[in-house]
N, C-alpha and C positions, 0 to 999 in steps of 0.2 A: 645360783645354787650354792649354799654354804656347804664343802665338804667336812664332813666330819674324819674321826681317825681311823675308822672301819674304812670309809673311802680312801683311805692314801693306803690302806694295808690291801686291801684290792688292787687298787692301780698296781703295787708293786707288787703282788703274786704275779698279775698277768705279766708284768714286765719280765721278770724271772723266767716265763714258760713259755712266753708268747701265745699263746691260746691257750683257753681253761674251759671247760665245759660250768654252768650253773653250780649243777653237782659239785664238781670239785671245788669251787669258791666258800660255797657251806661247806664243807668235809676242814678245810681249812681254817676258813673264820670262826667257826662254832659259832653258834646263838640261835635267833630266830631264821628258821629257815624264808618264811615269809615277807620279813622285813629285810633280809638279804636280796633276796629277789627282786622287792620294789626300789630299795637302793643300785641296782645292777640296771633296772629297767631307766631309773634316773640318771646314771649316770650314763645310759647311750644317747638321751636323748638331748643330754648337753654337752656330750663332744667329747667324751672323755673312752667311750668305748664304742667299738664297732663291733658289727656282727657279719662273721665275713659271708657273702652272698650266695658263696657255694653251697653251705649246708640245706639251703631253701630246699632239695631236690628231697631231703630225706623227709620234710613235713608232707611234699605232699603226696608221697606214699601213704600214708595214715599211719598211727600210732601214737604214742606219748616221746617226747624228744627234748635235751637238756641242750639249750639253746649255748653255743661256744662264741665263745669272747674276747678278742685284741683288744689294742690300744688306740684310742683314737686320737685325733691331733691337739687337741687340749689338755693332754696328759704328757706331752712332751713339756709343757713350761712345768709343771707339779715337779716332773720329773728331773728336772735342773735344779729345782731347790731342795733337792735329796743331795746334789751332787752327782747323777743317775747318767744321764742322758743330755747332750745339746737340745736347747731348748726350739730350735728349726726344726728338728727332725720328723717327719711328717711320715706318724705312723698309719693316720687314716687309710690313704688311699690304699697303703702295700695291704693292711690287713682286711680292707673291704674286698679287692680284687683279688685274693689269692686261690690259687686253685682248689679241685679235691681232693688228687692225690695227695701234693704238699699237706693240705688241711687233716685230712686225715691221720697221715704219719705224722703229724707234729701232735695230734690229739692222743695216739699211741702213747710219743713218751712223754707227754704231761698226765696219764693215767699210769702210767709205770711210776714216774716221779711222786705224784699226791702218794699213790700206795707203800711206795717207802718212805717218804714224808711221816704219815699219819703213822705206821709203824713202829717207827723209830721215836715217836712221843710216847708212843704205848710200852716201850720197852726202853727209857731213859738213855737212847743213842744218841750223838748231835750228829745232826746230818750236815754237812761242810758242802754248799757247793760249788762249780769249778769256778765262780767270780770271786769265789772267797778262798779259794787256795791260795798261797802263797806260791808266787814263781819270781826266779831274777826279772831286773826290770827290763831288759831286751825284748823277752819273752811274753811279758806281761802287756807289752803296747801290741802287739800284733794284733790283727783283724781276729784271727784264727788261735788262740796260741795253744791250744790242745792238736796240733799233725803229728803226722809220721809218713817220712818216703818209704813207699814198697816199691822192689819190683817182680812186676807179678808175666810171668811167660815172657822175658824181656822189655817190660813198659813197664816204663817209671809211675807212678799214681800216688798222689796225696790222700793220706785218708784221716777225715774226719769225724769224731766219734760223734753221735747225738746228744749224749749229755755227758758229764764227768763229773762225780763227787765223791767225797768220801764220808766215811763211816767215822766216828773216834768213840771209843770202847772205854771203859771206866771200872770194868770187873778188875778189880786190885791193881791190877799193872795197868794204865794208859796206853793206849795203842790207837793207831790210825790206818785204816784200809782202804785205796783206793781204787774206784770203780769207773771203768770204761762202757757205754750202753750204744750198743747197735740194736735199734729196731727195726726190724725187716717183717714186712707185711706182703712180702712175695708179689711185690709189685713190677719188682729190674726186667728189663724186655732183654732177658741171656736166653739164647738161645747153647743148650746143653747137651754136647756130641758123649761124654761120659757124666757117672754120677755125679751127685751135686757136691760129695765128702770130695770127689778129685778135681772139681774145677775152683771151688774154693780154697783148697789144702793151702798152696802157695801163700795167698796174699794172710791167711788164718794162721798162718804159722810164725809167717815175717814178725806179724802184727804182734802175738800174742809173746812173740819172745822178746823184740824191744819193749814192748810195757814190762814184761815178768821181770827184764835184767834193769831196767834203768827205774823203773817204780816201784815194784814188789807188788803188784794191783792185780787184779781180776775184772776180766770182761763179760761183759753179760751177752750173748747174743740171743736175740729173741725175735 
């Protein structure tokens, strides 16, 4: 299969998001919708994309359904020659096998993402995101390097935002605003002896004032 450069700008969306719905690949790519779709169909079929096997339960419920997309193990060498990714990395299996929970909530916020993506073309924003921030280089080799320690009712807890980017503004002054995104799809098995505003308060408070004092940023929670 000769990839052309619509295929490498594919490969690297998905890589970006880790799963993409069809939809959001054209909302993306622009062009032909149809010939998007037969290049998506080609490229699963030569290794370069999976389709993780959870979704299967929603077709056969019936309806019309926007088939979602990882990276399959052939897009790991692609992805070397970006300078992207080790070229071993063996994305097939993790994104054929992954759950529906997980599946779901990572489709969440690749649909919150495309939607400020496409937005911020429509209104001449650069959207910056968290691979392309600039952080010292300690910081920057970490697995994780967007944490923060709370403690929440006495336990210490790491928490990890789902995605992090920022905004940078152009109306006369230059400005840059950074954004923290928790998607919550009311899935956490808490069991809640008071409201949800007081079981949360603590870790929402910790969180929301180490971003405000060391970043100047805004968290989305949704």
């Amino acid at each position: 299969m000769q990839l052309t450069e619509r295929d490498h700008q594919i490969i690297r969306l998905i890589y970006r998001h880790r799963f993409l719905r069809s939809s959001h690949i054209i909302a993306l790519v622009g062009g032909s919708s149809q010939q998007i779709l037969r290049r998506l169909k080609l490229l699963y079929h030569h290794g370069f994309l999976e389709r993780p096997r959870s979704q299967i339960d929603y077709f056969h419920r019936g309806g019309s359904h926007h088939i979602v997309y990882g990276l399959g193990n052939k897009a790991a060498k692609l992805l070397k020659e970006f300078g992207i990714a080790p070229a071993k990395f063996r994305f097939g299996e993790k994104n054929r096998a992954v759950g529906k929970v997980f599946l779901n909530h990572a489709i969440l916020v690749s649909e919150i993402m495309v939607a400020v993506e496409l937005a911020c073309r429509k209104a001449s924003v650069d959207l910056i995101y968290g691979e392309e921030i600039s952080l010292p280089g300690k910081i920057r080799i970490r697995r994780q390097p967007f944490q923060w320690k709370v403690n929440v009712n006495g336990s210490k807890l790491t928490v990890f935002p789902d995605q992090v980017f920022a905004l940078k503004f152009k109306n006369g002054k230059e400005s840059c605003v950074f954004f923290f995104l928790e998607a919550d799809r009311g899935t956490m098995p808490v069991t809640r002896k008071k409201s949800f505003a007081d079981f949360v308060s603590p870790e929402t408070h910790r969180l929301r004032s180490h971003m405000e004092t060391k970043f100047a940023s805004y968290t989305l929670w949704l």
